[in-house]
C-alpha positions as CSV (number, residue, x, y, z in Angstrom):
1,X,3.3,-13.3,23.0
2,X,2.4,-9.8,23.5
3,X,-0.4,-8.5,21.3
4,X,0.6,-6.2,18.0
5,X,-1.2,-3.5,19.4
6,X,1.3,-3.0,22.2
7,X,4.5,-3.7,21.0
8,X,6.8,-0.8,21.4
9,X,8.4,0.7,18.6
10,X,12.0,-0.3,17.7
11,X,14.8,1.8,19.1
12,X,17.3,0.7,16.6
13,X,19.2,3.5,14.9
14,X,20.6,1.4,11.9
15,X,20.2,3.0,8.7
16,X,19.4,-0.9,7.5
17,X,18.4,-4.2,8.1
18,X,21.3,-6.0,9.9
19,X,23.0,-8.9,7.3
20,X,21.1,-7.5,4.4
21,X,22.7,-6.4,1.5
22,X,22.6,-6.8,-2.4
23,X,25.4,-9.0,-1.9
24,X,23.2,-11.7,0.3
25,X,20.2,-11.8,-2.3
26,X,20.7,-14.6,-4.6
27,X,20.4,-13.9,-8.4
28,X,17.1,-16.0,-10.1
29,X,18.0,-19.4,-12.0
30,X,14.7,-19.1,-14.2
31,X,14.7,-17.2,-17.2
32,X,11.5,-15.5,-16.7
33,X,12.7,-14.0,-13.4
34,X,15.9,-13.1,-14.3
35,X,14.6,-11.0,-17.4
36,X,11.5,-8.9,-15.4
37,X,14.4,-8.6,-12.2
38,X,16.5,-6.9,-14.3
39,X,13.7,-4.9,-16.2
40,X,12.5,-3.9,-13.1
41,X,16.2,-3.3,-11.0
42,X,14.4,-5.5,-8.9
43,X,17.6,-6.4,-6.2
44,X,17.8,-2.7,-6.1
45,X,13.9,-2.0,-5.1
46,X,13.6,-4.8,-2.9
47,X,16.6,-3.7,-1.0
48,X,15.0,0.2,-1.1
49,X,11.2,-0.9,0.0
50,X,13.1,-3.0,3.2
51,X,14.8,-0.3,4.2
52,X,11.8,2.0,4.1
53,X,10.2,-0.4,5.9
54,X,12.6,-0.9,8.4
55,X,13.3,2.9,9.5
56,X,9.3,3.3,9.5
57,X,9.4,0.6,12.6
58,X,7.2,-1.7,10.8
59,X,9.6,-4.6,10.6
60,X,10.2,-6.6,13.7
61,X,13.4,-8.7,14.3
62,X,12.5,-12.5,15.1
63,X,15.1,-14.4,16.9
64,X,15.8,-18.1,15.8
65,X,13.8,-21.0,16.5
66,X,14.0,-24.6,15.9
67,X,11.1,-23.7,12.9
68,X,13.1,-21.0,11.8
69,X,17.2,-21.5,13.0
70,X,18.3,-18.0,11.3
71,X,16.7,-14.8,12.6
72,X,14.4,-13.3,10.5
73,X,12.5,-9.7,10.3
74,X,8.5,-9.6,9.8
75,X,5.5,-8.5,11.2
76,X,3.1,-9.8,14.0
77,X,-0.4,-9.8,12.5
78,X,-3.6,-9.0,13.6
79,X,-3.5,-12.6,15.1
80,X,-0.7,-12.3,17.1
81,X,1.2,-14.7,14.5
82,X,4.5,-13.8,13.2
83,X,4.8,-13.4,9.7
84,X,8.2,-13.2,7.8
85,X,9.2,-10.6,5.1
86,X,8.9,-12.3,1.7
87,X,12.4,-13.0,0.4
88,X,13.8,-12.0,-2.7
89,X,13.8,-15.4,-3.3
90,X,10.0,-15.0,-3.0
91,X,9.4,-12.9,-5.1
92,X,11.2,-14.1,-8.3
93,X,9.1,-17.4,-7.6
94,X,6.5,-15.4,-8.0
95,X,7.6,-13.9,-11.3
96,X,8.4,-17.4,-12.5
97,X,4.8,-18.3,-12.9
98,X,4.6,-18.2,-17.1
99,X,1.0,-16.4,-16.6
100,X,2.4,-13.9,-14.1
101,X,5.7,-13.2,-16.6
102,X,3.2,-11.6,-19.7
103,X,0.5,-9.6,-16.9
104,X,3.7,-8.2,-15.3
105,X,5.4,-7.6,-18.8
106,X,2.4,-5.9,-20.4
107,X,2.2,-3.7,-17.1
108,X,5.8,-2.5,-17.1
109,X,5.1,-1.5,-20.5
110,X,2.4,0.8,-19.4
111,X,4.4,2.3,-16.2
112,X,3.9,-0.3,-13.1
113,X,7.9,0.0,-12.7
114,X,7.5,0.7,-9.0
115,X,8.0,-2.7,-6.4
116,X,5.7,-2.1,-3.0
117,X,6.0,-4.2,-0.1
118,X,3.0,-4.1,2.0
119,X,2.7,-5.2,5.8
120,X,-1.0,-6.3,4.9
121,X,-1.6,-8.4,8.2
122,X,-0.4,-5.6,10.7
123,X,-2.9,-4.3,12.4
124,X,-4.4,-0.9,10.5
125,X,-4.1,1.0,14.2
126,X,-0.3,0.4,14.0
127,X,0.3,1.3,10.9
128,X,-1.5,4.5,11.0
129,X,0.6,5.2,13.7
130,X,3.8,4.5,12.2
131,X,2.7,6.4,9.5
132,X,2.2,9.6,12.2
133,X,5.9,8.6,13.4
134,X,7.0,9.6,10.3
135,X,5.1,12.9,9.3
136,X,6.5,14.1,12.6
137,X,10.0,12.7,11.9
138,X,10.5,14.1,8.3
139,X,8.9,17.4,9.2
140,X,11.5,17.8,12.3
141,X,14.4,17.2,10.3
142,X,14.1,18.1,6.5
143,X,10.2,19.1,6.5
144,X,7.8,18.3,3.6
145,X,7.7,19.1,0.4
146,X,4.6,19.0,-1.9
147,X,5.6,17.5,-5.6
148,X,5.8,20.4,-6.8
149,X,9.1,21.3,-4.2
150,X,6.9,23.9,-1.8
151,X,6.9,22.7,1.9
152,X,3.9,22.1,3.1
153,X,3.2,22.8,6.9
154,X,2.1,20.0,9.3
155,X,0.0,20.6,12.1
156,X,2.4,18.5,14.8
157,X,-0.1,18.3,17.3
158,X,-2.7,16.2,15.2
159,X,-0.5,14.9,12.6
160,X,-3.2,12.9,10.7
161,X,-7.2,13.0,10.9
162,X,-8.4,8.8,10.9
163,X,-11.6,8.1,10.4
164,X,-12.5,6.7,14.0
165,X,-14.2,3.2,12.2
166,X,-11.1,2.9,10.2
167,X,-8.6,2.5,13.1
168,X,-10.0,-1.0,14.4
169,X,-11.9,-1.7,11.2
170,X,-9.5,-5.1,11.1
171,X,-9.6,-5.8,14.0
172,X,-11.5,-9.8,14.6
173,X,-12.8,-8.3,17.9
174,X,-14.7,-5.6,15.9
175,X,-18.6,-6.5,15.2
176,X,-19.0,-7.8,11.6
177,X,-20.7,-4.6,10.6
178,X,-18.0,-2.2,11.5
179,X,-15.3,-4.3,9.8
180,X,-13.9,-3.3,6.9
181,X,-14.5,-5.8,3.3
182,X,-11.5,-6.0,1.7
183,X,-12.2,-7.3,-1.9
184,X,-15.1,-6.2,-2.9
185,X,-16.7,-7.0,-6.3
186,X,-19.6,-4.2,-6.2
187,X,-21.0,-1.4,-3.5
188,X,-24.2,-2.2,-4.7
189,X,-25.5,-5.1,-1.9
190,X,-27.0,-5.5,1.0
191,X,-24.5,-7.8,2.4
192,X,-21.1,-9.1,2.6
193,X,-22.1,-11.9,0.9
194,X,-23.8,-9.4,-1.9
195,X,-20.3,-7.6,-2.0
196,X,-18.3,-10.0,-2.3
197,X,-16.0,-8.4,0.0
198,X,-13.7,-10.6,2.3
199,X,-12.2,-9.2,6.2
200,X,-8.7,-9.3,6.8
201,X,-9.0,-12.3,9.2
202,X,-10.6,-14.2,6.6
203,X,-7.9,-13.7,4.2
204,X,-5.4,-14.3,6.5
205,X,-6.4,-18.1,6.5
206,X,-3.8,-17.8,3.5
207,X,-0.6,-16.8,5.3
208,X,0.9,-15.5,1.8
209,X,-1.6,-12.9,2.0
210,X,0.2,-11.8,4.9
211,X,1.8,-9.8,2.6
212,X,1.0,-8.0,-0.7
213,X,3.8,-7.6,-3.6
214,X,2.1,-5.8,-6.2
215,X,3.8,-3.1,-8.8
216,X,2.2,0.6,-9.2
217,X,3.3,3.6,-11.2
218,X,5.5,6.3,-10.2
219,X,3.0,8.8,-10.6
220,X,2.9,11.3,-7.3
221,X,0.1,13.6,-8.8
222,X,-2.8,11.6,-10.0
223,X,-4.4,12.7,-13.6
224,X,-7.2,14.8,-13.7
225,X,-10.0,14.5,-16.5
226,X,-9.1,14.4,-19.8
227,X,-5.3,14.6,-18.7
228,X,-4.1,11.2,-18.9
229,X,-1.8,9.8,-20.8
230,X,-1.9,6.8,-23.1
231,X,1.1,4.3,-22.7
232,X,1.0,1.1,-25.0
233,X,-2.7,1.6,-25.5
234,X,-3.4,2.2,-21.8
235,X,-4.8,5.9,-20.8
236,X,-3.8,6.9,-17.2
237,X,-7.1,6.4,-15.1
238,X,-8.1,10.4,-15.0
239,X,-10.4,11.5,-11.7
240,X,-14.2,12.4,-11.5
241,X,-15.7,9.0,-10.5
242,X,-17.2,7.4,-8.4
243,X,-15.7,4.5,-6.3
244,X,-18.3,2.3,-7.7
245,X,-17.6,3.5,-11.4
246,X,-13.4,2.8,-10.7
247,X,-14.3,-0.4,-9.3
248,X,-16.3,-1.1,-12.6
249,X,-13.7,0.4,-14.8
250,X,-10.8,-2.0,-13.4
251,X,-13.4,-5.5,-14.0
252,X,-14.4,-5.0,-17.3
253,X,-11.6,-2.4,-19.1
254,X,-9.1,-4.5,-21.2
255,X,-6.6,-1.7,-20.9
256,X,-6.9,-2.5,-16.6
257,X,-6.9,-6.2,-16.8
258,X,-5.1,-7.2,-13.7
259,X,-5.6,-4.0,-11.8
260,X,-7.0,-3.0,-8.8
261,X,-7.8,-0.5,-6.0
262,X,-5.4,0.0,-3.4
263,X,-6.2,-1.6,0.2
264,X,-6.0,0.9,2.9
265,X,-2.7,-0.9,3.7
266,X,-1.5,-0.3,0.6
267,X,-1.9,3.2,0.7
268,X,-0.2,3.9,3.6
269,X,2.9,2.1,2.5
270,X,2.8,4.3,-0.7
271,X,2.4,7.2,1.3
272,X,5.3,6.1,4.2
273,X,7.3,5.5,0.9
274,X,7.6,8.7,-0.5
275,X,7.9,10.3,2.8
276,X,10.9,8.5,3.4
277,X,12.3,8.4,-0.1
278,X,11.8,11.8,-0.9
279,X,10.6,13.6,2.3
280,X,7.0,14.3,-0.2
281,X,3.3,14.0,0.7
282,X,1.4,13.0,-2.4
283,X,-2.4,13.1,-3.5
284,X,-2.2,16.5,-2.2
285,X,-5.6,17.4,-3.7
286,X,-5.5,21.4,-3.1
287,X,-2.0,21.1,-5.2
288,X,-1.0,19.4,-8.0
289,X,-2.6,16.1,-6.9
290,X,-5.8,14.7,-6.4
291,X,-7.5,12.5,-3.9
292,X,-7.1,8.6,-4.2
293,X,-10.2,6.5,-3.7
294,X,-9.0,3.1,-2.3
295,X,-11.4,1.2,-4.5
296,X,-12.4,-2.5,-3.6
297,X,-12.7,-1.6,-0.1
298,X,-15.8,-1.1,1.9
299,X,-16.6,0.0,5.6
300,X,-20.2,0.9,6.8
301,X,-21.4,2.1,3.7
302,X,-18.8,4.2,2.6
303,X,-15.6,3.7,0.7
304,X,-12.1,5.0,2.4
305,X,-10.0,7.4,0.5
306,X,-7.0,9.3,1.0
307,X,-5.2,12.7,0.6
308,X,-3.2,15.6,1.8
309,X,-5.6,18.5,3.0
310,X,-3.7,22.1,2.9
311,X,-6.1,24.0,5.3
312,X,-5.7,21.2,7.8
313,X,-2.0,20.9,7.5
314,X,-2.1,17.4,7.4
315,X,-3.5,14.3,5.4
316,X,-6.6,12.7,5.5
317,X,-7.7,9.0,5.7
318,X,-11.3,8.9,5.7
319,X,-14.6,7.3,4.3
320,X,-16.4,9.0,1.2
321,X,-19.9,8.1,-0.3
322,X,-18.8,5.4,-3.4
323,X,-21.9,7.0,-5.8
324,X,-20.7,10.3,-5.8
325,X,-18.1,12.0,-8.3
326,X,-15.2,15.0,-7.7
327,X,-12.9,16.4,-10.3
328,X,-10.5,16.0,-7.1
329,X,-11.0,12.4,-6.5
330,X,-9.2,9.9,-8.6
331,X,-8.0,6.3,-8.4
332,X,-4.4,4.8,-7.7
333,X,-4.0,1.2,-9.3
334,X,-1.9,-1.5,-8.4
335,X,-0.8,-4.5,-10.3
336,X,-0.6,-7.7,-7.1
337,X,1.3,-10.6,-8.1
């Protein structure tokens, strides 16, 4: 099996997954599921979050096998395994859990409305560069708009500055201290061990963390300080921390119980969402947005953070000291599940 790393791009130019339709995705039986499904339009952001998916050229299609007699779309990890896109069906199994029914219920009632599907076990160097295939494509045909409806130029040649140990930072072949800890439960240690922090091959042991189904707000501009909002007794996480003090905040807060930073992974299908949604870059810092620390996640000393940088004309993925604090720097949660 070819590895990850060199599999071409998909030359398909179908709006949509082939034999994938509202019409194929089977309503829930359980009660739980069926009331969160239809709190959430959940058929209708599955079916959106596919497609996005699909047009980035993240999802792969997987011919039958005697495992597997119907074709199926998926990714091909940082293992060379294939993993299949969680079903529907999947994902209101998930929601059936009684405990998972009142953390999702609560959340929804504080703004995690929005469903994300994230290609966790693709390789980080792939997905950065589907995430590049995009800038370019939106800018070429509609261009990019900031959130406040302004476009925003994008420097074509170098579409998006990396961080050169973030590209292979998941990569098994990588030594052990230039991997990136997913995880994390402080920044203060000396190890991994001290961290708590796990790499992706290790959590891949799990196949269903192959991918990660989690719920975040529909907020494109981040709060700054003293401008959140409280929703059912939950303020909006304002910026102006440190990583270390968001990752503190979402452990011991009440209000965030069930929270957590985004993964690197998890940004970039945020950011490929928008961008093919509504042809916006968001976390634009030097606009209405601000940066977004991607907490819980730690690479030679640093933690990664993301955001749109004007003067560059293009967005930034890079590594940021975890003790210091920016009034430009906040935190985007999500809600896994």
């Amino acid at each position: 099996m070819p590895s990850p790393e060199h599999r071409q791009p998909k030359t398909e130019t179908q709006d949509f997954p082939p034999d994938l339709s509202s019409e194929s995705l089977s309503s829930p039986e359980n009660d739980f599921a069926l009331e969160l499904a239809e709190t959430l339009r959940l058929k209708e952001q599955y079916l959106a979050q596919v497609k996005v998916l699909y047009q980035s050229g993240i999802l792969e299609n997987f011919p039958a096998t005697k495992e597997h007699p119907t074709p199926e779309l998926g990714i091909v990890g940082i293992d060379g395994k294939e993993y299949p896109l969680p079903s529907y069906e999947d994902i209101l199994d998930r929601l059936s859990n009684p405990e998972t029914k009142e953390l999702i219920e609560k959340k929804i009632s504080q703004g995690f409305v929005k469903l994300q599907l994230t290609p966790f076990a693709l390789p980080l160097s792939v997905l950065i560069q589907r995430y590049k295939d995009v800038l370019l494509k939106t800018n070429r045909e509609s261009g990019i708009r900031a959130t406040s409806g302004e476009t925003l130029k994008l420097a074509e040649d170098n579409p998006l500055y990396v961080w050169d140990d973030l590209v292979q930072a998941d990569n098994p072949q990588t030594p052990k201290n230039k991997q990136l800890e997913y995880h994390i439960q402080t920044y203060y240690g000396q190890t991994k061990e001290d961290r708590g922090g796990k790499y992706k091959s290790e959590l891949l042991q799990d196949p269903q963390n192959a991918w990660t189904i989690s719920l975040i707000e529909d907020l494109p501009d981040l709060p700054g300080q003293n401008q959140g909002k409280t929703i059912s007794n939950r303020k909006k996480i304002e910026a102006d921390k440190s990583a270390q003090e968001y990752l503190k905040l979402l452990q011991t807060q009440k209000e965030y119980q069930g929270e957590t930073g985004q993964t690197p992974e998890e940004a970039l299908t945020t950011y490929l969402t928008y961008l093919q949604q509504q042809q916006t870059a968001i976390d634009d810092r030097e606009g209405q947005g601000k940066a977004n620390f991607l907490v819980g996640n730690y690479l030679s000393g640093y933690a990664p953070r993301f955001c749109w940088v004007r003067g560059d004309c293009r967005p930034y993925l890079y590594g940021d000291g975890y003790d210091g604090r920016n009034s430009s720097i906040g935190c985007r949660p999500a809600v896994r599940f």
